[in-house]
Steps between C-alpha positions, in 0.01 A plus 500: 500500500264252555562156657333177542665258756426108463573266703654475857847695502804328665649791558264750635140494602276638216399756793894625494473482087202721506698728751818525233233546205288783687881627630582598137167641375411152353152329542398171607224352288287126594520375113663540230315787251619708256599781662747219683902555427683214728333207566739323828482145505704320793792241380284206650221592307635593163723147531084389523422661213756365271354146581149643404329284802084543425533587902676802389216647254483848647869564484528371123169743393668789716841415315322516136330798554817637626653397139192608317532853661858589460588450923794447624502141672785522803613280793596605799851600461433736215272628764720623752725595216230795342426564891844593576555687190177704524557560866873617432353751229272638759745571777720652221263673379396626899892589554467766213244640626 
């Protein structure tokens, strides 16, 4: 899996987001590209978005091409929502071993 994080997290640091990502075999990529699956765009900045400020122009090309190529745009919570899934399936999968 293949993420793109945008935006400053309220949650976590993107440093502890790319720690989660790398935790479950994920990458963490600078822009959004094809080979991109979850684009991660923090609640502040999607709310920006939405009003399509011209000072946001990088976040509404990243969220087009994110459109254009089929990625999965998610906020934060759905986030640590995959994390904890993926992370349960690897300890399960660790304990049957």
């Amino acid at each position: 899996m293949n993420f793109v994080i945008l935006g400053s997290p309220k949650c976590l640091s993107i440093k502890e987001m790319t720690a989660l990502i790398y935790g479950i075999g994920g990458n963490v990529q600078g822009e959004v590209s094809k080979r991109t699956d979850y684009l991660i765009v923090s609640e502040g900045d999607q709310s920006k978005y939405n009003a399509m400020k011209r000072s946001e122009a990088y976040l509404y090309v990243n969220l087009l091409q994110a459109k254009k190529h089929k990625i999965k745009v998610i906020d934060e919570t759905e986030f640590l929502e995959m994390m904890v899934s993926e992370l349960l399936a690897k300890v399960d999968l660790l304990q049957k071993n």
